[in-house]
N, C-alpha and C positions, 0 to 999 in steps of 0.2 A: 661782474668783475670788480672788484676793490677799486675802489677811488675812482669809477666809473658810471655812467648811469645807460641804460639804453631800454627801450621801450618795444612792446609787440611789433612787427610791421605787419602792414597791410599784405593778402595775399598778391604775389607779384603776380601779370598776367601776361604769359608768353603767347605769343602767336608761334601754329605753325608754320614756318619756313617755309618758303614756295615749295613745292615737291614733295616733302617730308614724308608722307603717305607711301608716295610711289620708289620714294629713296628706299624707304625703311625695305621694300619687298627688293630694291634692287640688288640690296646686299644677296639676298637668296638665290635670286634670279641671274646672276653674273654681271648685273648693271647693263644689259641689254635690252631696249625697246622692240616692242613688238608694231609694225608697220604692215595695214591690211591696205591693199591699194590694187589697182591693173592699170591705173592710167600712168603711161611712161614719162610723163612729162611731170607731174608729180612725184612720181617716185625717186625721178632722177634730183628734184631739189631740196625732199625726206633725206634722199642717203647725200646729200651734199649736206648738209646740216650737221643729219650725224656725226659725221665724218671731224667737221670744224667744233665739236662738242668731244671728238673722242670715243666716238661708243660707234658699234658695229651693231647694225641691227639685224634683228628676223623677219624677214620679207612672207607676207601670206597674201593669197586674192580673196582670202575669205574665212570667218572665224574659225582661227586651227582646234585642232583636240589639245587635251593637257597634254599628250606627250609630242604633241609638234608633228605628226604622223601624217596630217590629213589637213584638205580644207584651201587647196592650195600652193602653188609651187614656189618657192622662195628667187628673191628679186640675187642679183651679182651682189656677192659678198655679204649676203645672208650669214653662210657660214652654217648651215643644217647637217652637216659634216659631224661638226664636232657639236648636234645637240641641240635643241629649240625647246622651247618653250610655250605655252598654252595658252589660252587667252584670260584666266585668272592664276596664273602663276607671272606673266610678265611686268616687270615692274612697271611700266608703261607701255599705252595703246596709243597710235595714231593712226586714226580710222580715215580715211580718204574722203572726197564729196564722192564717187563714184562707187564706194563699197558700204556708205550705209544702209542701202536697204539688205544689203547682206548679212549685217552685223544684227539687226533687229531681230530681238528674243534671245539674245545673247546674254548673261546670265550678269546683272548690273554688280557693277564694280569702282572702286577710287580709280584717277588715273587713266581716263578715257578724253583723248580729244579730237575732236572732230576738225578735218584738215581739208584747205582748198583754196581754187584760188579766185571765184567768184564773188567779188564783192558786191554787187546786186543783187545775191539770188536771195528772194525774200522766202524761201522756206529752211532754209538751213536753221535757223534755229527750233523750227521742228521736228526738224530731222535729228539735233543734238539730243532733243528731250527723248524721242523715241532709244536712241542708243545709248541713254545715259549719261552723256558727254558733260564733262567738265567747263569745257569753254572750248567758244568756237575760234581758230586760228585761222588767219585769213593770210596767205603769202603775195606780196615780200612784204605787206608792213610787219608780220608779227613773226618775222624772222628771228631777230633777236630773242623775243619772249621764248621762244620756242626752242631755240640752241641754250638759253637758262635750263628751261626744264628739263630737257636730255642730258648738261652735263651733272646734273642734278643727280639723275638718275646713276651716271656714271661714278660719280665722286659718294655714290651713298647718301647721300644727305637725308639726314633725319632730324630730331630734334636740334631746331639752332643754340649756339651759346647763350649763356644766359647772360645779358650786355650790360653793364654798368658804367654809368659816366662821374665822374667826379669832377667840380668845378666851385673857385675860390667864390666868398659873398664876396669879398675884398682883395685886395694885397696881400699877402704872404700869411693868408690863412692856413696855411698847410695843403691846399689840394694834392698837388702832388706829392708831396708825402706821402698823405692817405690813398691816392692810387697805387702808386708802390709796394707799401706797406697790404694793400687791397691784393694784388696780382700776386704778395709773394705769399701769401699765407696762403691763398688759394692752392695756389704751386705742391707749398707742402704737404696741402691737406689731398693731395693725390687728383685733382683738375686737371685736364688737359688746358692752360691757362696761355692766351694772349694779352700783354700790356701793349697797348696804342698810344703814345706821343703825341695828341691832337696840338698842343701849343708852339709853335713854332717858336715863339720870342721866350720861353722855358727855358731850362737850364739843361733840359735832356734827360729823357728817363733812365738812359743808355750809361752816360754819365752817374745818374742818384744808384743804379746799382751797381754800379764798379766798373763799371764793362765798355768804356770808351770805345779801346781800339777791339774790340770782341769785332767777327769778320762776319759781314752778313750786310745786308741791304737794309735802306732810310728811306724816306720820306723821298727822298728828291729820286731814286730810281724808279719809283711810282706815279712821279707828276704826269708821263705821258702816256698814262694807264687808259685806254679805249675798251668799254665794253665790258663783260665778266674779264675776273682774276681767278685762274685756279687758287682750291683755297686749301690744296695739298702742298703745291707749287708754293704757295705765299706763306706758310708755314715751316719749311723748309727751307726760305731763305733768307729766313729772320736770322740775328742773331739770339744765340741761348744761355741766356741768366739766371744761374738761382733753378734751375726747371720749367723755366716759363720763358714765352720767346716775348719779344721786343721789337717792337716797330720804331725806330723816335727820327730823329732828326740829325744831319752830320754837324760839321762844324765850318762849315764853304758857306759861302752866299745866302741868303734864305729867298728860296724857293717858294712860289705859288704853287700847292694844291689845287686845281682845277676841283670843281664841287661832284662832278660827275666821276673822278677818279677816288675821291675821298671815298665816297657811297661803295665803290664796288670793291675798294679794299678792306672797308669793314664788314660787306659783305662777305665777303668770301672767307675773315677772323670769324666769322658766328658761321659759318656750315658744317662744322667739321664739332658743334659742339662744348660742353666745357665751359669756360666763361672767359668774357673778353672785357678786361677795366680799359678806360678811355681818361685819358687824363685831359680835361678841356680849357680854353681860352676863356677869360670873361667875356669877350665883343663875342657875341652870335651873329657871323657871317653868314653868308651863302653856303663854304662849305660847310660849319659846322652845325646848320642846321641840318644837312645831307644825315649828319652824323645821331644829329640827336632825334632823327625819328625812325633812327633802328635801334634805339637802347631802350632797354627795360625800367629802367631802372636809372633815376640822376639823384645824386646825392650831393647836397649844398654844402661846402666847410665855411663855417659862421664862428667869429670868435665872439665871446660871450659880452661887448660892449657894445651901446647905442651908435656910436658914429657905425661900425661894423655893418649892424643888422641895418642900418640907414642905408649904405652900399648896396646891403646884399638884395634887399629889397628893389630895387632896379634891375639887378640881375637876377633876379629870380622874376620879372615882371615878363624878361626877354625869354628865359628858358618857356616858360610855361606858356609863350606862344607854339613851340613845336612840341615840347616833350608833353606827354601824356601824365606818369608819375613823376614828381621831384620831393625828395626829402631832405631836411638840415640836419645837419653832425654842427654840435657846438663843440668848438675845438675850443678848451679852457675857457677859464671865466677873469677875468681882471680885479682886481682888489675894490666891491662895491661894485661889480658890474651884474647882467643880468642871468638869472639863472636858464638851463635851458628848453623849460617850459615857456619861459614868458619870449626867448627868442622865436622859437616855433610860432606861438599865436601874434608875437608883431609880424612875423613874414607871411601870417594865412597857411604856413607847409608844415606839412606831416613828420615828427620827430623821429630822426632814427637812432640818436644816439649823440652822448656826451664822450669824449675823448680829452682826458686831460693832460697837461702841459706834461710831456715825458723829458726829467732832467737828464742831461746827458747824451739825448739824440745828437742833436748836431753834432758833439763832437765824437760821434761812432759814425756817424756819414763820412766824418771826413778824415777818417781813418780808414774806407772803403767798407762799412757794416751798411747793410741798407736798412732803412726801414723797416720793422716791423720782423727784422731777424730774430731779433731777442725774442723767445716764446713769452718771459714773463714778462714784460714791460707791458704798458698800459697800452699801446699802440695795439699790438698783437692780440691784445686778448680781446678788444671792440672788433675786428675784423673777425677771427676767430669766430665768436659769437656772432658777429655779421651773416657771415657767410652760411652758419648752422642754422638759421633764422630764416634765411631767404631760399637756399637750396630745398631744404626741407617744402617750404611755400610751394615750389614754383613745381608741378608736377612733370616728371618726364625729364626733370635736370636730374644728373648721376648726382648722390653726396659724399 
């Protein structure tokens, strides 16, 4: 881009998402698990699980045929009425202690886990290898883990969003800007795109895009978030800016994030997909470390002088205790300041790109333009290419 500079990146390296596998078939399968079980007292706290997960399962005693036919009589609220499923057609298998020698020679597949409530038995994990089994679930501690994976299965979940954080080396580097600017290009370039408000003491992302009094849920009606968040549910009661929803902050009191509530809200922003910008705090707290080891992806805004990159180097000391990748954006250069190769190699981080001093921004902000609206401006056309750069990279992200 004109009067910019920006360099190859590294290929980014997504993980799949708990489930993704067993998601991706749930879409086909109706989002309904398959549950092989006869002991009553398990079954009964399978379909209690379910139940608090959302998903209505298929009850068998014993590995069904593909068309659900055989193999087995279906538990209460199976639901074989309206259609079952086979034991490699089910988005998910929870195979009981009591029905794996049943299940054995059963044709291996993703998406198999072996359920019970014996915490002593020292053969269960041979029993797992023999069935295939992903991981052995032990009830009640791995309750929880286990209502993840089925509403997983319910909600679809396949490839997670692709997570980018954004965070100042300094003072009024521009991060947020460039998250904004990040979330809105995304937006238009047809994303299913979330912007996250990680900084409380910020100005509001909600605010930088016009959208105040826009009606929709912040930060503080999520502080006594226990547990998974739907992440149908929590997209849907964001408000919607620009195309892209908004998480950020009110303008009441400032509210504690509990670090356990951050995590499952930005959980459940990457299940559904698409890309989620996080706009961060310089102190690396508790939560925001919650935050920074589900992103793909942290990008540094470093302005092009020495006291700056002096800064940023502390904060980029803190990041790179949790984040895996971090790269700097030199945001302008100062009359004799440093170019932004030699920024990059003082901070030890990988170069993503130069973004220079766009005239005129602040006063289209505060006019109500957000960031990165204007297609030509220099803003726009670093993300632009950003985004073409990294989508492209990152395999199994839509571009």
């Amino acid at each position: 881009m004109s009067g910019s500079k920006s360099c190859e990146l590294p290929e980014v390296a997504l993980a799949d998402g708990a489930g993704s596998k067993a998601g991706a078939r749930g879409a086909r399968a109706g989002g309904r698990p398959l549950i092989i079980t006869e002991d009553p007292l398990l079954l009964d706290d399978l379909l209690r699980l379910c139940a608090a997960a959302g998903a209505e399962p298929h009850v068998h005693h014993a590995v069904p045929e593909q068309t659900g036919t055989s193999g087995g009589g279906s538990g209460e609220g199976a639901g074989e009425a309206r259609g079952s499923v086979g034991w490699e057609s089910a988005p998910l298998v929870l195979v009981g202690d009591d029905a794996a020698l049943r299940v054995r020679g059963a044709p291996r597949r993703d998406g198999v886990f072996l359920v019970g409530r014996d915490l002593d038995d020292p053969l269960v994990w041979q029993r797992a290898v023999e069935i295939g089994a992903e991981e052995v679930l032990r009830l009640p501690d791995a309750e929880s883990r286990l209502v993840d994976r089925i509403a997983d299965v319910v909600e679809g979940a396949g490839k997670p969003a692709l997570a980018v954080g954004v965070i100042g080396g300094s003072g009024g580097a521009g991060a947020s800007t460039l998250a904004c600017a990040l979330a809105l290009r995304a937006a238009r370039a047809g994303e299913r795109t979330i912007l996250i408000d990680g900084d409380p003491l910020g100005g509001g992302m909600d605010v930088l895009l016009g959208g105040e009094g826009a009606e929709g849920l912040r930060w503080p009606d999520f502080a006594a978030s226990r547990g998974r968040v739907g992440a149908g549910a929590l997209e849907e009661s964001l408000p919607e800016l620009h195309a892209l929803r908004v998480l950020s902050w009110d303008r009441g009191d400032q509210v504690v994030v509990p670090p356990a509530a951050m995590r499952s809200v930005v959980a459940a922003a990457r299940r559904r997909g698409g890309v989620v910008v996080v706009d961060l705090p310089r102190r690396v707290d508790e939560a925001v470390a919650e935050v920074l080891t589900q992103l793909d992806l942290v990008l540094m805004v470093v302005r092009g002088e020495l006291r700056a990159v002096a800064a940023a180097g502390r904060v980029a000391a803190g990041v790179r205790m949790v984040a895996e990748d971090v790269r700097v954006v030199v945001r302008g250069r100062c009359p004799g300041g440093l170019d932004s190769e030699a920024v990059a190699g003082l901070l030890g981080v990988p170069l993503a790109g130069e973004v220079p001093v766009e005239v005129g921004l602040p006063g289209q902000v505060a006019e109500g333009e957000p960031p990165g609206a204007r297609g030509r401006g220099a803003l726009a056309r670093f993300c632009d290419g950003f985004w073409q750069r990294v989508l492209v990279s990152a395999p199994g992200v839509p571009a």
